[in-house]
matplotlib code that plots the C-alpha trace (Angstrom):
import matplotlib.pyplot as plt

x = [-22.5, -19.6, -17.9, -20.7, -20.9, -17.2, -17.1, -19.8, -18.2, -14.9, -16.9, -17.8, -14.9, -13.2, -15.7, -13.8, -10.5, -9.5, -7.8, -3.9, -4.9, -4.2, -6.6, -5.8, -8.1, -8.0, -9.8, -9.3, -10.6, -8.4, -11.1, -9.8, -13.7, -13.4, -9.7, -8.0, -11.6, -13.0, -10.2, -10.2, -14.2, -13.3, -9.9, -12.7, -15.6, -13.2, -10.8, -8.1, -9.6, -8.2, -4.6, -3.0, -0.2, 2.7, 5.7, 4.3, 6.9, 9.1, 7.0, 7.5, 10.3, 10.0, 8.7, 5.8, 7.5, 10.2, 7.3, 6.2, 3.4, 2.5, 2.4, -0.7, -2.3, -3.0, -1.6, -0.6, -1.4, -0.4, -1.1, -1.5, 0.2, 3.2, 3.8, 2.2, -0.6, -3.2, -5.3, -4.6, -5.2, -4.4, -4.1, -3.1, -3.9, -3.9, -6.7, -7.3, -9.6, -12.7]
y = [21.6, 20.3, 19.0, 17.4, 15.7, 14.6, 13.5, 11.0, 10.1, 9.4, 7.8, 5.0, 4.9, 3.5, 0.4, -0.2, -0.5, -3.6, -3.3, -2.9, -1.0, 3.0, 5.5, 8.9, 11.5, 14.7, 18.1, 21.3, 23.1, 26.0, 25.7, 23.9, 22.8, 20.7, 19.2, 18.9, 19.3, 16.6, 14.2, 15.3, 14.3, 10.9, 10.2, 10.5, 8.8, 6.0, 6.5, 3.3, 2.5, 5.4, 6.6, 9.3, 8.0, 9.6, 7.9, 9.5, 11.2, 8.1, 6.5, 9.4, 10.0, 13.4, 15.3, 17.3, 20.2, 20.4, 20.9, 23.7, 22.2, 23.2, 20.7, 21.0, 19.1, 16.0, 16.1, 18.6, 21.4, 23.0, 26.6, 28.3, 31.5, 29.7, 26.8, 28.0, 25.1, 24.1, 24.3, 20.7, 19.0, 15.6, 13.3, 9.5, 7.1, 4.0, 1.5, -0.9, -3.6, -2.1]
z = [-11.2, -13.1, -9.8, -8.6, -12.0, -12.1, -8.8, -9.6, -12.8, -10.8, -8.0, -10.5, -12.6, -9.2, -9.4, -12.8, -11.7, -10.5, -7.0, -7.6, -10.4, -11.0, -12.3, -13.5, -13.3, -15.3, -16.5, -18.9, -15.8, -13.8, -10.9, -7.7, -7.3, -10.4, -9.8, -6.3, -4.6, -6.5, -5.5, -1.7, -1.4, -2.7, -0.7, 2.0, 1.0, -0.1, 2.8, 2.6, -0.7, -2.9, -2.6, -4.6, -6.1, -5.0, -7.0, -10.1, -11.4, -11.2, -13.7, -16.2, -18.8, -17.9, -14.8, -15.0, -13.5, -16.4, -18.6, -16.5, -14.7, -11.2, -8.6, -6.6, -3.2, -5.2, -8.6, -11.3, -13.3, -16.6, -17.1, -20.3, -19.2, -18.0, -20.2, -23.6, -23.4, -21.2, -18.9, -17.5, -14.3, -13.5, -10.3, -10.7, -7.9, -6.7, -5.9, -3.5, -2.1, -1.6]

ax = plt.figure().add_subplot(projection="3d")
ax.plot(x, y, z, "-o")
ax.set_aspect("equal")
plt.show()
């Protein structure tokens, strides 16, 4: 239920963005269905659209993984167990002309 309800959410949020622009997508969730899942179904109903921004780390003073996030298939994750806060899952990415 809460995927389904995110995924919508984030399906119009990309009508927001103007093309060029970058959106970042995130959730207190530890459930794949609510984070990386949610992402994949719209990198393919927005195929060439919607890009996961994968220079992200360049564009941070520090890397997610020295805070002791997790990389995952589309972005990252902070785990309360490993890194003392959390949960957190976020995914930038990068829009285009749709």
């Amino acid at each position: 239920q809460n995927a389904k309800r995110q995924q919508d959410i984030l399906m119009q949020a990309i009508h927001a963005v103007r093309p060029g622009g970058r959106l970042l997508y995130s959730t207190c969730s530890i459930s794949p269905l609510e984070n990386d899942d949610v992402i994949e179904k719209l990198l393919k109903k927005r195929a060439g659209v919607v890009q996961v921004h994968e220079e992200m780390e360049s564009m941070l003073s520090v890397s997610p993984k020295a805070l002791g996030a997790t990389r995952t298939k589309y972005g990252w994750m902070f785990w309360p167990d490993v890194c003392g806060y959390g949960p957190l899952y976020f995914s930038l990415m990068q829009v285009g002309e749709s």
